[in-house]
C-alpha positions as CSV (number, residue, x, y, z in Angstrom):
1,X,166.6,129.0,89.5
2,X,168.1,125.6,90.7
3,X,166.2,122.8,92.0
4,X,166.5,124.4,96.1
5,X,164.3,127.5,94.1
6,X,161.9,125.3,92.3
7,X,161.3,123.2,95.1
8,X,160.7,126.2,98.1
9,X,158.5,127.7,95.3
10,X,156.7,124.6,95.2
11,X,155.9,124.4,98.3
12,X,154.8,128.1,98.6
13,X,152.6,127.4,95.8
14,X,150.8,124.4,97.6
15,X,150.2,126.1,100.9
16,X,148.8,129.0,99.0
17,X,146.6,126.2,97.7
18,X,145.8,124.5,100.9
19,X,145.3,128.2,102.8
20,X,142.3,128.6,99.4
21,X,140.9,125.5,100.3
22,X,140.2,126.6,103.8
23,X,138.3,129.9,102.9
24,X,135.1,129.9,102.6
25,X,133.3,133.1,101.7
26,X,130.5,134.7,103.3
27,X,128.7,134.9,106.2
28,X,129.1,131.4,108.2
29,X,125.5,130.2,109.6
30,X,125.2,130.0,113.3
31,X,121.5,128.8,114.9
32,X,119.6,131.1,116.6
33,X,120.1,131.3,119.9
34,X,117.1,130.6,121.8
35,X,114.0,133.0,123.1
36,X,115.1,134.4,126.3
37,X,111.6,133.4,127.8
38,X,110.6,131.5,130.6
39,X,107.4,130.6,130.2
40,X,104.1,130.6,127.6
41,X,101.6,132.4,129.3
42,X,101.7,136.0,130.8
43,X,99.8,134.4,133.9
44,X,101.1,131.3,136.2
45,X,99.1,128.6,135.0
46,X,97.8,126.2,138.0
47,X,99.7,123.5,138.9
48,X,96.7,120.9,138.2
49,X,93.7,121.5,136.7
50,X,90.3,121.2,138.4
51,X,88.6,117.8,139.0
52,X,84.8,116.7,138.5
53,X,83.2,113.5,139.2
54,X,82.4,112.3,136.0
55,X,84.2,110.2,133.7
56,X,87.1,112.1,132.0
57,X,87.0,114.0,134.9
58,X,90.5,114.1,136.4
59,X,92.5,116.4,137.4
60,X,95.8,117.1,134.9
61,X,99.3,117.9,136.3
62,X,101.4,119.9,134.0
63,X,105.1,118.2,134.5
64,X,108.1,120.1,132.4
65,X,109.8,117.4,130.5
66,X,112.9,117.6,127.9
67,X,110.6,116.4,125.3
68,X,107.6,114.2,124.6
69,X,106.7,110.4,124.1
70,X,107.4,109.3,120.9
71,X,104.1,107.2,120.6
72,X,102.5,110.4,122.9
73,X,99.1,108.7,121.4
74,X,99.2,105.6,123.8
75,X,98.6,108.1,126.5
76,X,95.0,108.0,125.9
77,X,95.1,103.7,126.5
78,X,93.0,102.9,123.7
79,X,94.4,99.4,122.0
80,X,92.2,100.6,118.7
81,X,93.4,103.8,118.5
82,X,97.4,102.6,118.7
83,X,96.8,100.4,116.2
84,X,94.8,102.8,113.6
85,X,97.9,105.1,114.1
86,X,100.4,102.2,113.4
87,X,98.8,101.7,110.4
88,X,98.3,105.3,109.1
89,X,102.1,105.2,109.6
90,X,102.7,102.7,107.3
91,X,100.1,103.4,104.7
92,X,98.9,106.9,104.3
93,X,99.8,108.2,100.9
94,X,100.2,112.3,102.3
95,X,103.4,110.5,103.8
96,X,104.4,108.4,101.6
97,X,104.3,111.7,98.9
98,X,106.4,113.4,102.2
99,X,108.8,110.8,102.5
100,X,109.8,110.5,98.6
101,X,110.1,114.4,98.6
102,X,112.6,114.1,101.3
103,X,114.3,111.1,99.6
104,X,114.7,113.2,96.5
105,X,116.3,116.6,98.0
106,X,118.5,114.2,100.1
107,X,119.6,112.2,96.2
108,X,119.8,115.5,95.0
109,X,121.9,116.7,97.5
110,X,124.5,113.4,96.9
111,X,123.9,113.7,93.3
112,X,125.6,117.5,93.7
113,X,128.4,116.6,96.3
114,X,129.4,113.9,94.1
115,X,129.7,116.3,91.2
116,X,131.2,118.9,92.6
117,X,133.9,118.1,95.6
118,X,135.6,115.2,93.4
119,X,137.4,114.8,90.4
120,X,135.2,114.0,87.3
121,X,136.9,111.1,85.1
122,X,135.8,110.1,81.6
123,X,136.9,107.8,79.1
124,X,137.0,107.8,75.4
125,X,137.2,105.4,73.0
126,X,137.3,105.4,69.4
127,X,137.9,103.5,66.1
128,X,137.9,105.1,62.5
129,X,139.1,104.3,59.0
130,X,139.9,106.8,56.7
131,X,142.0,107.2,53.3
132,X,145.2,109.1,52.4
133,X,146.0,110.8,49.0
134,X,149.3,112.1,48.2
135,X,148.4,113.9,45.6
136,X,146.7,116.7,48.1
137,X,150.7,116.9,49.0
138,X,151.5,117.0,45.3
139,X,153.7,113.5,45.8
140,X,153.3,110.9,43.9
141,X,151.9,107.0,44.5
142,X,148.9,105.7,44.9
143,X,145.6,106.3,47.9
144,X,146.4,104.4,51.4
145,X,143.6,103.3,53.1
146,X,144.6,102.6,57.0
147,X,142.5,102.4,60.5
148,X,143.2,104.5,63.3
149,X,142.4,103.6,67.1
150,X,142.5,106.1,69.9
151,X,141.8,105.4,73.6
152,X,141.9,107.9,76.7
153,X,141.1,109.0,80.1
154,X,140.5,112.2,80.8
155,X,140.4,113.8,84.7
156,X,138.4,117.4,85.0
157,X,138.6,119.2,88.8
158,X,137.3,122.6,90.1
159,X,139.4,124.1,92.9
160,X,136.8,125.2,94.9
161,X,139.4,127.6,96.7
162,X,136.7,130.3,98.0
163,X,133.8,127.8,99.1
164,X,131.2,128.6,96.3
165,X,130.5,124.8,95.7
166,X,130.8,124.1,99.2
167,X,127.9,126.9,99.7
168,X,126.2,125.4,97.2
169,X,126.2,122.0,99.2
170,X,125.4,123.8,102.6
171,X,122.3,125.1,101.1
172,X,121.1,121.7,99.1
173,X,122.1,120.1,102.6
174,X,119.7,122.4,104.8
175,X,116.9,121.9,101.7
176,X,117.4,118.2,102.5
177,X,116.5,119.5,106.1
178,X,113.6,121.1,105.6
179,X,112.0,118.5,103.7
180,X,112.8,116.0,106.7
181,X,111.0,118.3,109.1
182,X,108.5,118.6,106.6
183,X,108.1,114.8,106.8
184,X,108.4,114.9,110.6
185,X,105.0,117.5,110.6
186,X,103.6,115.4,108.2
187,X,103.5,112.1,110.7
188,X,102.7,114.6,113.8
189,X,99.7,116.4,112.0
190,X,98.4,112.2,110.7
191,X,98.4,111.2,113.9
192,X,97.2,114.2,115.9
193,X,94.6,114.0,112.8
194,X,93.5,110.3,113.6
195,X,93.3,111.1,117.4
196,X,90.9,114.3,117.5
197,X,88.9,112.5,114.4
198,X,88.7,109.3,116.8
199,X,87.7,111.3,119.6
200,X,84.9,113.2,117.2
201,X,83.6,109.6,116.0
202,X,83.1,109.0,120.1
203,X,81.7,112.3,120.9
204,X,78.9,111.8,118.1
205,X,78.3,108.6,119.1
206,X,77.9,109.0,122.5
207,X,75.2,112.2,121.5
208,X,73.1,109.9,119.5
209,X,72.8,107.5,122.3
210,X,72.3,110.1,124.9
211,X,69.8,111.9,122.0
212,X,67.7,108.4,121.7
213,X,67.1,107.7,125.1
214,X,66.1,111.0,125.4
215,X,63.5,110.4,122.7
216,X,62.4,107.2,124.2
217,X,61.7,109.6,127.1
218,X,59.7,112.0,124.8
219,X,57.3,109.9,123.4
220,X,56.5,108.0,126.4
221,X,55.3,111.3,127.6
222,X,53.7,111.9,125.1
223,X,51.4,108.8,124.9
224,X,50.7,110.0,128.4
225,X,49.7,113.2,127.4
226,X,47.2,111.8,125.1
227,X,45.8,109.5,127.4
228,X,45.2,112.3,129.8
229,X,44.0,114.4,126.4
230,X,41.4,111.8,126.0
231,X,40.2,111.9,129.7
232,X,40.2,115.8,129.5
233,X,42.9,116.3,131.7
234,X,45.4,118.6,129.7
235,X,44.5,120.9,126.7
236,X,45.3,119.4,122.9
237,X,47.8,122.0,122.9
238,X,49.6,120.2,125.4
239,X,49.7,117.3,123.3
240,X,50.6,119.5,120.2
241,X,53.8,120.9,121.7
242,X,55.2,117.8,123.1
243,X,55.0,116.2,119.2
244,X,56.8,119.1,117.9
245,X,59.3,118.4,120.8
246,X,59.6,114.7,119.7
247,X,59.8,115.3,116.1
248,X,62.9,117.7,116.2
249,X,64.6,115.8,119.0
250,X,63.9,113.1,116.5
251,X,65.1,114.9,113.4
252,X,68.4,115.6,115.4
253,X,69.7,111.8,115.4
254,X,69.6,111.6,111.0
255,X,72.0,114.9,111.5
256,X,74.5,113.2,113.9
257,X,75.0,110.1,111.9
258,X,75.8,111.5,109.0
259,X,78.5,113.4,111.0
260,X,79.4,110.2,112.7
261,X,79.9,108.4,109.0
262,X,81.8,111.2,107.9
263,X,84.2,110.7,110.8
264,X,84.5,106.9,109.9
265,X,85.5,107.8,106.1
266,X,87.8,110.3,107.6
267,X,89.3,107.4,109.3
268,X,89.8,105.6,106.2
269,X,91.4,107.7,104.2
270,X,94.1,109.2,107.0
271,X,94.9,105.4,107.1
272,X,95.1,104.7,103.4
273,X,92.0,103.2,102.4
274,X,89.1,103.6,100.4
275,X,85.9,104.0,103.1
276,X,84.0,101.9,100.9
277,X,86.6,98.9,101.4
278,X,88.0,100.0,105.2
279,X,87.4,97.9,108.4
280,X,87.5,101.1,110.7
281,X,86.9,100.7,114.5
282,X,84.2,102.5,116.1
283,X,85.3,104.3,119.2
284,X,83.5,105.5,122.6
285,X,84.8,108.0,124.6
286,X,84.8,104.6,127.2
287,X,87.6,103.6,124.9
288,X,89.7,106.4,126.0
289,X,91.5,107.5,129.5
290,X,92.7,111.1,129.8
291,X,96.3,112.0,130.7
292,X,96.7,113.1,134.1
293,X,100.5,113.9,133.2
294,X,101.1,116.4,130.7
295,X,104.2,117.1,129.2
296,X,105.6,120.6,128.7
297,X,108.8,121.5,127.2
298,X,110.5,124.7,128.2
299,X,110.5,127.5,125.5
300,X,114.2,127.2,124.9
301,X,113.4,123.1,123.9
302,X,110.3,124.0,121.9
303,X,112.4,125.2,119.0
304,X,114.5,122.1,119.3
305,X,111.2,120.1,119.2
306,X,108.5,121.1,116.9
307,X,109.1,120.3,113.3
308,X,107.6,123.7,112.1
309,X,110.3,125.5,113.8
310,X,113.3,123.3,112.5
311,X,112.0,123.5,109.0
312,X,111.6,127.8,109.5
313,X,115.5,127.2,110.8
314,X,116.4,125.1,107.7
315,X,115.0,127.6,105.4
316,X,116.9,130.4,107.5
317,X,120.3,128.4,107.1
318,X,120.0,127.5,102.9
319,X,119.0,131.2,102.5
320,X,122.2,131.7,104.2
321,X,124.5,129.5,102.5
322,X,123.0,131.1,98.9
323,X,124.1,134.5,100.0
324,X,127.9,132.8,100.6
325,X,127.6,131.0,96.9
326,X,126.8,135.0,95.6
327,X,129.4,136.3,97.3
328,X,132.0,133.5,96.3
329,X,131.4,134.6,92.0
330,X,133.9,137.7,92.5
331,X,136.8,135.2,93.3
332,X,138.9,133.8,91.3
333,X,138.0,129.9,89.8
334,X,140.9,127.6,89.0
335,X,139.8,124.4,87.0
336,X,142.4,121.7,86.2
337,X,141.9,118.8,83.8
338,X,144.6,116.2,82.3
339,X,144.4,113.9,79.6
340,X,146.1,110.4,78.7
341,X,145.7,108.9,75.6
342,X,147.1,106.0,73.1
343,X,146.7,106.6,69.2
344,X,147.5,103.5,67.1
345,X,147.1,102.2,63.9
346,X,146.3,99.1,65.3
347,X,144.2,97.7,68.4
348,X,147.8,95.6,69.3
349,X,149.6,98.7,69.4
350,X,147.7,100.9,71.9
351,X,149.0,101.8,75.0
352,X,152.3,101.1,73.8
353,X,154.9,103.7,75.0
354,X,155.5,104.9,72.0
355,X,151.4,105.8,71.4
356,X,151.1,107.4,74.6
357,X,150.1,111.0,74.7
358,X,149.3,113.2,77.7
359,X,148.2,117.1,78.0
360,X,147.7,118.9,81.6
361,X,145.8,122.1,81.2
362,X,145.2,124.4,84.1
363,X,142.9,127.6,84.0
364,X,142.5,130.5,86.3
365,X,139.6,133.0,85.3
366,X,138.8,136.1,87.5
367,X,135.8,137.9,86.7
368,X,136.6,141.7,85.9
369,X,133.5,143.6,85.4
370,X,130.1,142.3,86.6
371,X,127.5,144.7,87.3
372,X,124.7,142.7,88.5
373,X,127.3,141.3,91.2
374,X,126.2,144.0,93.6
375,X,122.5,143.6,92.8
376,X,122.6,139.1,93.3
377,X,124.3,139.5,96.5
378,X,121.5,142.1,97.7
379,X,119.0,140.1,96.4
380,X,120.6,137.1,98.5
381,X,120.6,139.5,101.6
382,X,117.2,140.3,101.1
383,X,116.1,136.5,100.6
384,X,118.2,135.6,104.2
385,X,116.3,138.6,105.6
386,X,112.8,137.0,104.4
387,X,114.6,133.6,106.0
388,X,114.9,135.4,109.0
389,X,111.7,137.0,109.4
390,X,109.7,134.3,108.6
391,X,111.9,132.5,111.7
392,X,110.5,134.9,114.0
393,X,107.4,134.6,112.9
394,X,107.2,131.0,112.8
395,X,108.8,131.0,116.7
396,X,106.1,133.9,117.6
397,X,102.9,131.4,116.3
398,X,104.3,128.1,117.9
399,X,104.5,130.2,121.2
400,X,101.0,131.2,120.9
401,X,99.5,128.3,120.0
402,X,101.1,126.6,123.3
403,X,100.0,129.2,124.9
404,X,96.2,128.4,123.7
405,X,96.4,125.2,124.5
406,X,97.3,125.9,127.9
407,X,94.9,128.2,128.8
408,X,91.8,125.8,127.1
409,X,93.3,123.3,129.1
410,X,93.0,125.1,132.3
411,X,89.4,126.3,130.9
412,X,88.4,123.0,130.2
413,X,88.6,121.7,133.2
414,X,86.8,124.4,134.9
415,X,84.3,123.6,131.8
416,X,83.7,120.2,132.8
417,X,83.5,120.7,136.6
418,X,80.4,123.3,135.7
419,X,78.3,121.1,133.6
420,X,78.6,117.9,135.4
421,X,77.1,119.9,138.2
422,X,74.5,121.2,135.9
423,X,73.8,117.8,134.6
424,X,73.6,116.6,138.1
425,X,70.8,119.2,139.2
426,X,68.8,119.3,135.8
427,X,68.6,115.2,135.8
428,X,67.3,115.6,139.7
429,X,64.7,118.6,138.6
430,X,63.3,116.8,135.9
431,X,62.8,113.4,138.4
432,X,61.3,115.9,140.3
433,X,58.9,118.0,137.9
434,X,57.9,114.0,136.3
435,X,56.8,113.7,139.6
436,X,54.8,116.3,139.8
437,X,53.2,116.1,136.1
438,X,52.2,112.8,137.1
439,X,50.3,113.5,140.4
440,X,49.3,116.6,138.3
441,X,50.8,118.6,140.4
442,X,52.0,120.9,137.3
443,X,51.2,121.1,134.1
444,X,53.2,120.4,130.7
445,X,55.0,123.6,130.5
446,X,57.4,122.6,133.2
447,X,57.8,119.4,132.5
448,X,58.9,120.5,128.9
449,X,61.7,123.0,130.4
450,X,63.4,120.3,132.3
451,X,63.3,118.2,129.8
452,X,65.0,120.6,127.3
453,X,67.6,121.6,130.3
454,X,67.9,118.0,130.8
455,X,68.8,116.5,127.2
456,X,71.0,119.7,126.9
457,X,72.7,119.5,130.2
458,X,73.6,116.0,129.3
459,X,75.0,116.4,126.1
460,X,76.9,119.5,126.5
461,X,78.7,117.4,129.4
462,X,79.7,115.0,126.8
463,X,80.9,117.6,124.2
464,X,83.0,118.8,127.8
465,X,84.8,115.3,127.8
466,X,85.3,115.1,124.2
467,X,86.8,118.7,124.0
468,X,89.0,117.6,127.4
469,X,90.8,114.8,125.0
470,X,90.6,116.6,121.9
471,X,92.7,119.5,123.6
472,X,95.0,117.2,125.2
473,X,96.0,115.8,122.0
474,X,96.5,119.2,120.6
475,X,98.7,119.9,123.9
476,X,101.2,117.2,122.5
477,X,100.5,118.7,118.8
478,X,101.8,121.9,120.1
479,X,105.0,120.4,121.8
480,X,106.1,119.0,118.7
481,X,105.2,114.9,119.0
482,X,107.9,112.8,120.0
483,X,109.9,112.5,117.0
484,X,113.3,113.9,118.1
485,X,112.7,111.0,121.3
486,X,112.3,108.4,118.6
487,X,115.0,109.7,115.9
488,X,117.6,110.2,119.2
489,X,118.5,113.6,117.2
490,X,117.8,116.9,116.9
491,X,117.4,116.6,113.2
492,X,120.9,117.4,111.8
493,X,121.4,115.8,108.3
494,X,122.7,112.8,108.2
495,X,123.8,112.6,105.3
496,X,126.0,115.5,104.8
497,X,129.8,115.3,105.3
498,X,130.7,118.2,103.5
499,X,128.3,120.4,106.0
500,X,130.5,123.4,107.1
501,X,130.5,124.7,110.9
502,X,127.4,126.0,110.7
503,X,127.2,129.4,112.5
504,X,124.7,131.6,111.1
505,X,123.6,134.8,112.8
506,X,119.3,135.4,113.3
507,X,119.2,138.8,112.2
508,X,120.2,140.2,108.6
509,X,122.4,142.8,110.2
510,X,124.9,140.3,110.6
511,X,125.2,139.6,107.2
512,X,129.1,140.1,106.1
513,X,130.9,140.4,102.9
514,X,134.2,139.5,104.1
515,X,136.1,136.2,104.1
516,X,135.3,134.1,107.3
517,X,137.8,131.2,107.8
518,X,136.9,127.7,108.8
């Protein structure tokens, strides 16, 4: 063959090459198309939500938005409350332990590109003396003793020609993925945490006072029931009742405190601190206004936004690329390496021309007979098809709990609107009935029944508030925060070159065996 030969064969042989490098095997991953849904609820939800006349009594607008506010917390305009969650953000160990996770499947994911997609160079060097006898030759003369240098690089490479290291990559690349949505939870659930704990700490407090005036209440009426005792004017079991009214309103307030501490060590900790050592604002529900604006994403952005769904997805696509790496161990794996050296008798006489020596060794090994071949790439199908279903599953609870949220919302509201009115009419019947008991127009009985309606009317009107801004903060929960708004993504690694066209179909039925080219 002359040099025209050599050189068309050449070139046939490197486009064969560059054609191998293009292949990937397997099924590519392509993300799920969205739910084909337009809406969260079975019935139209109101446009706004009913109103009372009470604090925290608004009416909410539902307004559909592309996403949410990244800080979706200053909503609620408390000052204390923004600055608790700044500093959860910066010291709270549950995301710090999130954050190195995600640091170390992204390190691990470099570490592996790095080993894998370039060519691995090592050097040698070495230095030895050693003896000669000629009498092992049967010559004669007398033992040489001589030193012997040697000095190399050597240059290893896997032709990766069917995409199993690339596969490889793809999957430590959507780990790295999952771990940032993992992260991106994290942060939601802290601060969602610190809200509704906030919110708690304000509820309880606000009982307590409401419970202690209502005791001041008490036992004034009772030292007038025993001043009308002594004059005969009401029976000792009169005065009997009303103490054990006093006593367990009394015995209530020891219960809510320690329910209002354990909200301010909740505090603590979600921000990093020991409660012992913590500063921890106390909050009101005065410290708080409720959002009459409430952000909804559509149902085809709710995958796109809630962390829980892009980490199912990132699951869905690694599970994915592992079925490709199975696939890709029937090929053929070519591994080149070369090898240039100097061997001298002397340090001054390396890498002199004539101590050069240099080796090239190529190697092409197809796997034969593998009988657990079939069995690995089954066992890959069935892991994408667990991937898949747990997708589904995943997208079926996040619609739900939107859907929950929606409806309490709307409930809440309705909630609120019934027991201020209920507070309003059992504050004016016990003016009314004190009235009375004190013209002795009635006796205790009645006055004890609106008292009771009273202290309950009032504080299950503050539980209403509270639960208004506790289930608003779960509303922006359940859209999925507003980290893509302050990332500016929609979570793609970052830090992935190598990251194929990722198509990927939902359902395992789409899993192929064939080659699919880039």
């Amino acid at each position: 063959m002359g040099f025209t030969g050599c050189l068309r064969t050449g070139l046939m042989m490197g486009c064969l090459l560059f054609l191998y490098g293009c292949i990937n095997v397997g099924p590519d991953f392509k993300r799920p198309d969205p739910p084909d849904v337009a809406g969260y609820t079975a019935q139209k939800l109101p446009e706004k939500t009913e109103s009372a006349p009470v604090k925290l009594g608004m009416a909410q607008r539902f307004v559909t938005r592309k996403n949410v506010e990244a800080e979706w917390w200053k909503s609620f305009g408390s000052a204390k409350l923004d600055a608790l969650i700044e500093q959860a953000l910066l010291a709270s160990p549950t995301l710090e332990a999130a954050q190195a996770t995600l640091q170390q499947a992204r390190q691990t994911y470099a570490a592996q590109r790095g080993a894998t997609l370039f060519p691995q160079v090592s050097a040698k060097l070495s230095a030895q003396r050693q003896e000669f006898n000629p009498a092992i030759f049967g010559q004669q003369g007398n033992s040489k003793i001589f030193d012997l240098y040697n000095a190399g690089v050597t240059v290893g490479y896997n032709f990766d020609l069917f995409g199993g290291n690339r596969r490889t990559l793809e999957s430590l690349a959507a780990q790295a993925d999952y771990q940032r949505y993992q992260f991106e939870g994290a942060r939601l659930a802290l601060a969602a945490n610190i809200v509704t704990t906030a919110i708690s700490q304000a509820q309880l407090a606000e009982q307590i006072k409401a419970t202690t005036s209502i005791l001041a209440d008490e036992e004034k009426q009772l030292e007038i029931t025993r001043q009308r005792f002594k004059l005969g004017a009401v029976p000792r079991n009169d005065e009997f009742a009303l103490v054990t009214q006093v006593e367990q309103t009394r015995a209530s307030i020891p219960l809510l405190r320690t329910s209002l501490e354990k909200t301010g060590n909740l505090l603590a900790v979600l921000v990093g601190q020991p409660p012992g050592a913590a500063q921890m604002p106390k909050f009101f529900l005065s410290d708080f206004k409720l959002p009459t604006e409430l952000p909804v994403v559509v149902p085809s952005g709710l995958v796109r936004q809630r962390p829980d769904i892009q980490a199912s997805e990132a699951l869905l696509h690694a599970a994915n690329a592992r079925h490709g790496a199975v696939v890709s161990t029937i090929y053929p794996k070519i591994d080149l390496s070369g090898n240039l050296s100097s061997l001298a008798v002397a340090t001054s006489g390396l890498f002199g021309a004539e101590s050069l020596i240099w080796s090239i060794v190529g190697q092409a090994v197809q796997p034969l007979i593998n009988f657990g071949y079939k069995d690995e790439v089954r066992a890959a199908e069935s892991g994408y098809q667990a991937a898949a279903a747990n997708y589904r599953q995943t997208l079926l609870q996040a619609f739900r709990n939107v859907a929950d949220v929606l409806y309490t919302l709307d409930n809440d509201a309705q909630v609120l609107q019934a027991r201020a009115t209920a507070r309003t009419s059992a504050q004016a019947s016990l003016m009314i009935t004190r009235q009375q008991f004190s013209l002795g127009g009635v006796g205790y009985l009645p006055l004890l029944i609106a008292q009771i309606q009273a202290r309950n009317a009032e504080i299950n009107l503050i539980s209403a508030q509270a639960q208004r801004l506790t289930d608003t903060a779960a509303l922006y929960q359940a859209m999925g925060g507003g980290w893509m708004a302050a990332s500016g993504q929609e979570g793609t690694h970052q830090e992935q070159p190598v990251r194929l066209p990722v198509q990927n179909a939902l359902h395992a039925q789409s899993v192929q065996h064939g080659l699919s080219r880039n």
